[in-house]
ZADO-71881 format. One record per residue: residue number from 1; residue in three letters; x, y, z of N, C-alpha, C in turn. Coordinates in steps of 0.05 Angstrom, whole numbers. Layout:
<rs>
num_residuo_n_X_n_Y_n_Z_ca_X_ca_Y_ca_Z_c_X_c_Y_c_Z
NUM_Ala_X_Y_Z_X_Y_Z_X_Y_Z
...
</rs>
This chain:
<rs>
num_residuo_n_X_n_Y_n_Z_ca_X_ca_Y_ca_Z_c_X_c_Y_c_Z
1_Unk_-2003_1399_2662_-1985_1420_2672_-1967_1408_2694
2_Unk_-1937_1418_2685_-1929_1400_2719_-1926_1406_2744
3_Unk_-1932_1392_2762_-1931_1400_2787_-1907_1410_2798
4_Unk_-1909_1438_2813_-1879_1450_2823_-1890_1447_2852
5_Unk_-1864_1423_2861_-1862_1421_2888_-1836_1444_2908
6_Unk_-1845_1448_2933_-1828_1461_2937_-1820_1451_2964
7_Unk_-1793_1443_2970_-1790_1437_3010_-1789_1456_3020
8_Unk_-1799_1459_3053_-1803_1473_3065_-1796_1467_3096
9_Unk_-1786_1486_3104_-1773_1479_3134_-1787_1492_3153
10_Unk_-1803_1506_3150_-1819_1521_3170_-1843_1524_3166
11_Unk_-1860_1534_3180_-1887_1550_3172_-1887_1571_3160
12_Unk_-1868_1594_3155_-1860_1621_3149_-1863_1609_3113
13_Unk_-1835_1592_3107_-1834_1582_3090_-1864_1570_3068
14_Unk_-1873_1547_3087_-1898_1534_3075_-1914_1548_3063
15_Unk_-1926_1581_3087_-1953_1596_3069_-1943_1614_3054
16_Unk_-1905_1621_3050_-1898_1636_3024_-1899_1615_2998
17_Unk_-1894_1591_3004_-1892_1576_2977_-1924_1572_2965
18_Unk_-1942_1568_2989_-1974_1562_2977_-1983_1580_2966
19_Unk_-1979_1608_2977_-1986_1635_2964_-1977_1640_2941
20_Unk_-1946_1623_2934_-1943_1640_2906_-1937_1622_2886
21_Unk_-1956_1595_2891_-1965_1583_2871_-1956_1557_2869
22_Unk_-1942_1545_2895_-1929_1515_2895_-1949_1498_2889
23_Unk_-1948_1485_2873_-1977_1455_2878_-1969_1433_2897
24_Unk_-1946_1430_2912_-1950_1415_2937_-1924_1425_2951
25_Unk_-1919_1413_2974_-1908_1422_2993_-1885_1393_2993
26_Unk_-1861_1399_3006_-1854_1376_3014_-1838_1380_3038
27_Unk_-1851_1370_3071_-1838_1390_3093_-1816_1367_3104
28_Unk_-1801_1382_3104_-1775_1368_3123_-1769_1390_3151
29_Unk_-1750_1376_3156_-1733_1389_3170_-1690_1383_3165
30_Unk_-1684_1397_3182_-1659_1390_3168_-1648_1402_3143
31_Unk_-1645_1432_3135_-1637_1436_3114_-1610_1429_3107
32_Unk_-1591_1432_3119_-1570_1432_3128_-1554_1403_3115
33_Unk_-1581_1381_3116_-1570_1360_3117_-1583_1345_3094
34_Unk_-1600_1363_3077_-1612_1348_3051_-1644_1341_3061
35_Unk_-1650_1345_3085_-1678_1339_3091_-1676_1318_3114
36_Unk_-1687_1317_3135_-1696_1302_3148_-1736_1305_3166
37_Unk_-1733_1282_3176_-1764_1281_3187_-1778_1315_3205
38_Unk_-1798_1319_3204_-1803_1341_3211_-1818_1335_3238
39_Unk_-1824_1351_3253_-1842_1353_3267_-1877_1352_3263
40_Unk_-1882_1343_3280_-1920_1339_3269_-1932_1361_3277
41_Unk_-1920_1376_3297_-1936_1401_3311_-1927_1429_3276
42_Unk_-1905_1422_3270_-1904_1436_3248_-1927_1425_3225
43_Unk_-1926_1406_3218_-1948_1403_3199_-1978_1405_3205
44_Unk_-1988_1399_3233_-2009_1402_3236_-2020_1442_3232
45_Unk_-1990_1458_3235_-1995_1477_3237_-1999_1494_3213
46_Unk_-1982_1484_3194_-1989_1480_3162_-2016_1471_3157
47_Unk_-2025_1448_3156_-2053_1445_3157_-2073_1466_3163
48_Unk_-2067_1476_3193_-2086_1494_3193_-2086_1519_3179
49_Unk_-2066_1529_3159_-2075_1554_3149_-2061_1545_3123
50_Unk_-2075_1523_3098_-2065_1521_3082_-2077_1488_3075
51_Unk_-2089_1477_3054_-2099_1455_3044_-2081_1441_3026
52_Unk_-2068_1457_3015_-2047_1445_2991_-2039_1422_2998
53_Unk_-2029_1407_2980_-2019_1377_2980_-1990_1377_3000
54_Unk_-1988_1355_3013_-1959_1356_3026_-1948_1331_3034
55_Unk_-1926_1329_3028_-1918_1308_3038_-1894_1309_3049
56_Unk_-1886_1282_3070_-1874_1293_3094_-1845_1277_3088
57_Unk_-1827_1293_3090_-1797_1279_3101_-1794_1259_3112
58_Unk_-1790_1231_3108_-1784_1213_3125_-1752_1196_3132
59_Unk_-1735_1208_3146_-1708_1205_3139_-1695_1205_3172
60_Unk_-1682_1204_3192_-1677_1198_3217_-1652_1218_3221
61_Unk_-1637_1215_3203_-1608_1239_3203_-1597_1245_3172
62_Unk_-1579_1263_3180_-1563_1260_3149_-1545_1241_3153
63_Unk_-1532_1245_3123_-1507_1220_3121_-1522_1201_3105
64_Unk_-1502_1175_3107_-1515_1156_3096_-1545_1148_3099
65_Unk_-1559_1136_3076_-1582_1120_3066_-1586_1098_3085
66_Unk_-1560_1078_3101_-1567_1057_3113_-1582_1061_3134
67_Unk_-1603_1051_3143_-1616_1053_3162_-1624_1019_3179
68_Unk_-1611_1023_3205_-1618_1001_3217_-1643_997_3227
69_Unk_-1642_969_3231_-1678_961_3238_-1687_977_3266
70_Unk_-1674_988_3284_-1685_1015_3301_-1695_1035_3288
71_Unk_-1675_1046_3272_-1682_1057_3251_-1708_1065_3242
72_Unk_-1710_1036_3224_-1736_1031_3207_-1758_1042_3223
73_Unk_-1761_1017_3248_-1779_1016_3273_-1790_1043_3273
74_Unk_-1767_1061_3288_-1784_1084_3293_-1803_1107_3265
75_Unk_-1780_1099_3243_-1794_1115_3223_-1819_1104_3212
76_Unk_-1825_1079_3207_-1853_1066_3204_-1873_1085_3226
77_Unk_-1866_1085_3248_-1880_1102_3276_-1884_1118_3268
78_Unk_-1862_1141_3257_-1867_1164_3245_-1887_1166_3217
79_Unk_-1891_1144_3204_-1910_1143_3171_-1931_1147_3189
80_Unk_-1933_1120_3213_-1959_1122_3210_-1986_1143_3235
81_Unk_-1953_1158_3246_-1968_1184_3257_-1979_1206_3243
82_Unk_-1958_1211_3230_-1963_1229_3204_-1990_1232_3191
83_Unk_-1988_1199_3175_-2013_1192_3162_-2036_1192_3177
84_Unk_-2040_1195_3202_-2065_1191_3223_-2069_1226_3225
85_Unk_-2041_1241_3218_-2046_1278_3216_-2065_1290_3201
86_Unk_-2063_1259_3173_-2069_1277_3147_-2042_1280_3127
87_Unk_-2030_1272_3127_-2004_1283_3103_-2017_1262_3084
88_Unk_-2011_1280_3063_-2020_1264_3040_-1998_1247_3027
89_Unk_-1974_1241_3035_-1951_1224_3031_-1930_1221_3035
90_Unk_-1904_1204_3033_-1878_1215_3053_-1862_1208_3023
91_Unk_-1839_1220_3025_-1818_1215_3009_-1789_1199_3034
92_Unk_-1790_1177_3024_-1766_1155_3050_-1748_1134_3027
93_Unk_-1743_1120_3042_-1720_1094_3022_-1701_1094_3038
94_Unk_-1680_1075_3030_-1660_1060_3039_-1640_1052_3020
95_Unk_-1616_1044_3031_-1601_1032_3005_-1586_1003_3028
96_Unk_-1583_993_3017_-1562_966_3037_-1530_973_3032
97_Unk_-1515_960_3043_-1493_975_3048_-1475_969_3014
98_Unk_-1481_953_2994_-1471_948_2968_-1477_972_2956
99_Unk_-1506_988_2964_-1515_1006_2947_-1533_1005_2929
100_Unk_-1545_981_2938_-1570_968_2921_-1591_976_2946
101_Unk_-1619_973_2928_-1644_978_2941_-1643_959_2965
102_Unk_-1655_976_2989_-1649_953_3017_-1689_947_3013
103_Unk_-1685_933_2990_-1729_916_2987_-1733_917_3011
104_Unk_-1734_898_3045_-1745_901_3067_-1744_918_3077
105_Unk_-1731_944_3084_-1741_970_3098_-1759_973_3077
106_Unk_-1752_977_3052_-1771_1001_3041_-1797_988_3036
107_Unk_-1801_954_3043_-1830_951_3038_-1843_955_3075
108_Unk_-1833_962_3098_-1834_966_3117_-1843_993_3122
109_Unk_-1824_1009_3105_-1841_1038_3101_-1859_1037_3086
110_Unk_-1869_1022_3063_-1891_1031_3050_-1911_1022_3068
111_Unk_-1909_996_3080_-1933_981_3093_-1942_1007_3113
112_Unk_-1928_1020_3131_-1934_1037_3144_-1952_1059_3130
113_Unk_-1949_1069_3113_-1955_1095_3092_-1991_1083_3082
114_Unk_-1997_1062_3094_-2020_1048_3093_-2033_1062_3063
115_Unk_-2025_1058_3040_-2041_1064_3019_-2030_1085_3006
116_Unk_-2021_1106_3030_-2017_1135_3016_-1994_1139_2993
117_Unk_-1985_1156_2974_-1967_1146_2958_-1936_1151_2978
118_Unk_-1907_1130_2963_-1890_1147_2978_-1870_1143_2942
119_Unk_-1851_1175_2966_-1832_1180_2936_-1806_1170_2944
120_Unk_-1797_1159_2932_-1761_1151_2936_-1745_1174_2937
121_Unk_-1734_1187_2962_-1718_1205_2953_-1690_1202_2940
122_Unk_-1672_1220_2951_-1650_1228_2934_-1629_1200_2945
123_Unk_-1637_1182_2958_-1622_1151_2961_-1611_1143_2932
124_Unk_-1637_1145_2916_-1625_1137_2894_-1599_1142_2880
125_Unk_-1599_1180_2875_-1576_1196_2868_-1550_1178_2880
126_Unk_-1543_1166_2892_-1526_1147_2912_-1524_1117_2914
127_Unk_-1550_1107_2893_-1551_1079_2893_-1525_1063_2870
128_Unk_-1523_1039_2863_-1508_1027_2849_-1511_1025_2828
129_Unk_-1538_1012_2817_-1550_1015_2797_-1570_1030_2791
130_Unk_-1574_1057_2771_-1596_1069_2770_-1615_1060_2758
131_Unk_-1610_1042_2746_-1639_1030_2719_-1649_1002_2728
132_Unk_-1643_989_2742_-1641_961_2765_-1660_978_2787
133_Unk_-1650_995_2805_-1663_1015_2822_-1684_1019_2808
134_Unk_-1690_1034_2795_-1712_1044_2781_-1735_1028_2778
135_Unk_-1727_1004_2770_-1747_984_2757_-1763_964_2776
136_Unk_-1736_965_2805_-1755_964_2826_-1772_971_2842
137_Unk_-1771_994_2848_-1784_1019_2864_-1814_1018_2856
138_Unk_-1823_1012_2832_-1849_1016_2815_-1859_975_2831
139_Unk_-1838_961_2829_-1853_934_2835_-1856_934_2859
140_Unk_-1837_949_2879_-1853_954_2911_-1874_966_2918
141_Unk_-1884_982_2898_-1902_1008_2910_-1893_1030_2903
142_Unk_-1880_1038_2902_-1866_1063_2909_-1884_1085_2882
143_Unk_-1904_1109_2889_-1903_1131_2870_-1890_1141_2854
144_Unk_-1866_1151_2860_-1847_1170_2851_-1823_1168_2856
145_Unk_-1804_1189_2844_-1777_1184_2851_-1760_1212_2848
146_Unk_-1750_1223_2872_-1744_1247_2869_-1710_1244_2866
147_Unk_-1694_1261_2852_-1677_1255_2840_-1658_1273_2821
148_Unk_-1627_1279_2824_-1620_1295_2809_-1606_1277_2777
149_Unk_-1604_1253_2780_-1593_1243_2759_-1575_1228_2767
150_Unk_-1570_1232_2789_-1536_1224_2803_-1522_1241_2797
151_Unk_-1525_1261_2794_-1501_1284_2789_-1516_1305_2814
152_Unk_-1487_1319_2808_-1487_1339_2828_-1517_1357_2835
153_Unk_-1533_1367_2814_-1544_1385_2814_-1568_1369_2781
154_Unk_-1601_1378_2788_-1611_1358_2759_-1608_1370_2740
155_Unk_-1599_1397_2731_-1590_1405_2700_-1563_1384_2690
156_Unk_-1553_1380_2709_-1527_1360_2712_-1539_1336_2695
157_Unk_-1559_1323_2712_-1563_1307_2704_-1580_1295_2691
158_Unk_-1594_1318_2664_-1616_1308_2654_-1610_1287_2637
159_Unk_-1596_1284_2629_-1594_1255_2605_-1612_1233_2621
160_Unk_-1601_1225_2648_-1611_1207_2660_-1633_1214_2668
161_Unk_-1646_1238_2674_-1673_1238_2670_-1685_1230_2658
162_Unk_-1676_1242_2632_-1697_1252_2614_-1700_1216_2608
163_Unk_-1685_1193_2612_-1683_1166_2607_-1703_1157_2622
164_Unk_-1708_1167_2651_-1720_1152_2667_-1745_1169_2662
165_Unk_-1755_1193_2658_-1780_1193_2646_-1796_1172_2618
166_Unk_-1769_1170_2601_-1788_1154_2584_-1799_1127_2596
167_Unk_-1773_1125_2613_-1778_1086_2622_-1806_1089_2638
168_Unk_-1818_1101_2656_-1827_1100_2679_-1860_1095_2672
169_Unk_-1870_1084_2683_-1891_1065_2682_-1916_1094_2694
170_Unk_-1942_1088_2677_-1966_1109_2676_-1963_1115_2703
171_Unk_-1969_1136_2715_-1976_1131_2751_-1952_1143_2770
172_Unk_-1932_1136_2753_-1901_1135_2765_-1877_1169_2768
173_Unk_-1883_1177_2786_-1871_1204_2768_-1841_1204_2773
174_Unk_-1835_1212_2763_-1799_1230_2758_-1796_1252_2771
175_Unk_-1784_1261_2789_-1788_1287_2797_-1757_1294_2804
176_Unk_-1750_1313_2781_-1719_1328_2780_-1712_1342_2801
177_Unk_-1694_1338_2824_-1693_1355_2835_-1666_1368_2847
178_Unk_-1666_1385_2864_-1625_1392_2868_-1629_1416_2846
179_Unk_-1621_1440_2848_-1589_1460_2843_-1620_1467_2809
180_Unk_-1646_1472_2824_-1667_1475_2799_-1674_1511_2807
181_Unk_-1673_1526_2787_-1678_1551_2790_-1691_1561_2762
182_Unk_-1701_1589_2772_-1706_1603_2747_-1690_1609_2728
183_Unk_-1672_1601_2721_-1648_1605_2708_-1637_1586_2686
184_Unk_-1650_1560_2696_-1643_1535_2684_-1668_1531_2679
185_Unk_-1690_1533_2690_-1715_1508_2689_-1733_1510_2662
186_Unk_-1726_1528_2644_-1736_1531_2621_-1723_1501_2600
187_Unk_-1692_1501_2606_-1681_1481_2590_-1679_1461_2607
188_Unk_-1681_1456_2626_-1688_1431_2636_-1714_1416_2632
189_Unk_-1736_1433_2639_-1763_1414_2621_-1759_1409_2595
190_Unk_-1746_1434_2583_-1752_1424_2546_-1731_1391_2542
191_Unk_-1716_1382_2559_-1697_1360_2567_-1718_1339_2575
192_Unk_-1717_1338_2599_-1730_1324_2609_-1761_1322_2602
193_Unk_-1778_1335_2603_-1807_1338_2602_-1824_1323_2630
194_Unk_-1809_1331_2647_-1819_1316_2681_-1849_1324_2682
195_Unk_-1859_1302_2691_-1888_1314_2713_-1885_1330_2736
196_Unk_-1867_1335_2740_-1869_1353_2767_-1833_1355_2772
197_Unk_-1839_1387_2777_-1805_1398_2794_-1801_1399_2819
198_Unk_-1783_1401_2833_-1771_1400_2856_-1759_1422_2863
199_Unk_-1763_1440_2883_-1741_1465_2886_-1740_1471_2916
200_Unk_-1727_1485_2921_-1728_1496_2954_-1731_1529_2955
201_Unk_-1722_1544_2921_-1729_1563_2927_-1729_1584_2948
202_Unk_-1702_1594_2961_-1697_1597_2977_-1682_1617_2986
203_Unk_-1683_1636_3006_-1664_1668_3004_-1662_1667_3037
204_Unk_-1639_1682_3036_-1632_1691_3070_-1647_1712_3073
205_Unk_-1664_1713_3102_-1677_1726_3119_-1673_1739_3136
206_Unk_-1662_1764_3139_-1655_1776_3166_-1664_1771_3182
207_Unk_-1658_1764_3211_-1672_1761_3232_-1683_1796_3240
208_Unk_-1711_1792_3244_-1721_1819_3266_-1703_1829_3297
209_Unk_-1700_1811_3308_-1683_1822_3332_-1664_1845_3336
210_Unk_-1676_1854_3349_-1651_1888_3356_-1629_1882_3369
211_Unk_-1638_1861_3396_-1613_1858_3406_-1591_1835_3402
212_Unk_-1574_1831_3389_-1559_1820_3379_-1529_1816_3399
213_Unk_-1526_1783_3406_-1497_1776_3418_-1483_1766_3405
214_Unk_-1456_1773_3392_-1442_1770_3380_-1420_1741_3385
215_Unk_-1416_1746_3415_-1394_1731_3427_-1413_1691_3435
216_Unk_-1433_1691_3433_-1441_1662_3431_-1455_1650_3415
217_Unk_-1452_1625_3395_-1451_1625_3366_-1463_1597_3372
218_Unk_-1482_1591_3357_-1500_1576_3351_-1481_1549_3342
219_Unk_-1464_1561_3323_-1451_1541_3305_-1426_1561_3302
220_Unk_-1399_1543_3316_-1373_1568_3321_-1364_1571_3292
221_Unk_-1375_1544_3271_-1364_1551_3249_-1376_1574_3231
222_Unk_-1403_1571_3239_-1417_1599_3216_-1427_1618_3230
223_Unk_-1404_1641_3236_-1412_1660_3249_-1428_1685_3237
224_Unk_-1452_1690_3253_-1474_1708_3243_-1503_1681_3240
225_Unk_-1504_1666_3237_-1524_1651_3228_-1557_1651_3250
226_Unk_-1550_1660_3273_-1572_1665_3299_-1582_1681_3288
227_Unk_-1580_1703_3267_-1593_1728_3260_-1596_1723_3233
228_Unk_-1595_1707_3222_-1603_1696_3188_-1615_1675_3181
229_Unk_-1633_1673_3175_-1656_1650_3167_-1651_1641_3140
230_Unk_-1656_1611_3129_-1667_1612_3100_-1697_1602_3098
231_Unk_-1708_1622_3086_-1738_1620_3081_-1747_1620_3052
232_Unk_-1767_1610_3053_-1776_1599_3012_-1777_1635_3008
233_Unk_-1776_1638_2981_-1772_1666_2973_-1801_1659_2951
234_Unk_-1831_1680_2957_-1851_1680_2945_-1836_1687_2912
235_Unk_-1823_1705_2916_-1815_1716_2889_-1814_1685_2867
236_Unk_-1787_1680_2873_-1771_1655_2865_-1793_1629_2855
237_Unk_-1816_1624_2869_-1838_1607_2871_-1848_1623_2849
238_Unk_-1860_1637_2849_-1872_1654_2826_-1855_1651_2802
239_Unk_-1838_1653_2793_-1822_1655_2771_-1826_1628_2765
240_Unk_-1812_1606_2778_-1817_1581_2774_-1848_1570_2770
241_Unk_-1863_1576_2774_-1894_1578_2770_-1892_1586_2743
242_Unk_-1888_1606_2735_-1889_1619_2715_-1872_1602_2687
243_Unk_-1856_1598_2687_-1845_1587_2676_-1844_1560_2656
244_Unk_-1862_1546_2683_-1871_1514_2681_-1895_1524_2662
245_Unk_-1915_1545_2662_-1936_1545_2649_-1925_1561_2620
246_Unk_-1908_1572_2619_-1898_1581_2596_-1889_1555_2576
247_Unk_-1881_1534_2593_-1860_1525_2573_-1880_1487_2565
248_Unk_-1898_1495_2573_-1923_1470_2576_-1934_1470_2560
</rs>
């Protein structure tokens, strides 16, 4: 059956996705920006009310994949705090500035991840070569590979999925991810046939607060956003749950 992963940016988020049926977690922070590193006081707090599988964001900012050897430095720090938390794995990578796999960060991050698996994230979607990329990732270490195809969104891009599922070595997963909903994910597995989905699953949240200031803005460009959250939507998780076992 395949595993439906879901990211999560909060605690609110985390015990709606475990409750309504995610089989792992994947916590970042940074929605805004495609995911970045999270906090440990957040995951340890996940931990405590929730066992499910999780694995942690490992990424410094948005923007580009390049990451300098400061960079690296501190995010290795970050594997191997993490991993001393308990996370059961990080999704990280790199690209060099051609757009090929940068091999020494990412064997720098794995050495850190001391054993645990890690997933290549969406670097790839952005690398030069995708089938060169690919074929390396498996000779470094690397678990998995999360991924929309290189296209915009992975219904976009299942051809190249559905390619890199056949290629990919026992052990190795594929994991579709980007612009995946109840809407599409029926014809996207029958495409692809992935071991595991990727979603964020996700709805705006009214903020509770009564008292509300209008005139000072979090962000001058998106006004209203102090009083609107995005939080995983149990519903949405459920359907996608549902779905995956329907179509299995």
């Amino acid at each position: 059956m395949p595993v439906l992963e879901i990211s999560v940016y909060s605690l609110e988020s985390a015990l709606n996705a475990a409750r309504a049926g995610a089989g792992r977690l994947e916590l970042c922070a940074g929605f805004p920006e495609g995911g970045t590193t999270p906090s440990p006081g957040l995951m340890q707090a996940i931990r405590r009310e929730t066992n499910i599988p999780l694995h942690v964001m490992i990424r410094p900012r948005g923007g580009d994949f390049l990451l300098t050897k400061a960079e690296t430095a501190y995010l290795a720090d970050d594997i191997a705090h993490f991993h001393d938390l308990g996370a059961d794995g990080f999704v990280c990578g790199a690209l060099d500035p051609d757009g090929n796999l940068d091999e020494a960060t990412c064997a720098a991050l794995l050495a850190a991840a001391q054993g645990r698996p890690c997933v290549f994230h969406r670097a790839f979607d952005l690398c030069r070569d995708p089938l060169a990329t690919f074929e390396t990732l498996h000779r470094l270490g690397f678990a998995g590979l999360l991924s929309s195809g290189q296209a915009r969104t992975a219904p976009e891009g299942a051809e190249l999925l559905a390619e890199l599922v056949r290629l990919a070595p026992p052990g190795f997963d594929v994991i579709p991810a980007c612009g995946i909903n109840p809407s599409n994910l029926t014809e996207l597995h029958a495409a692809v046939r992935a071991p595991a989905y990727h979603a964020s699953a996700t709805a705006m949240t009214d903020s509770p607060m009564r008292f509300r200031r209008a005139e000072a803005l979090m962000n001058k460009d998106i006004v209203g956003q102090e009083y609107r959250r995005q939080t995983t939507d149990p519903a949405t998780v459920r359907a996608l749950r549902t779905l995956l076992d329907q179509s299995s």
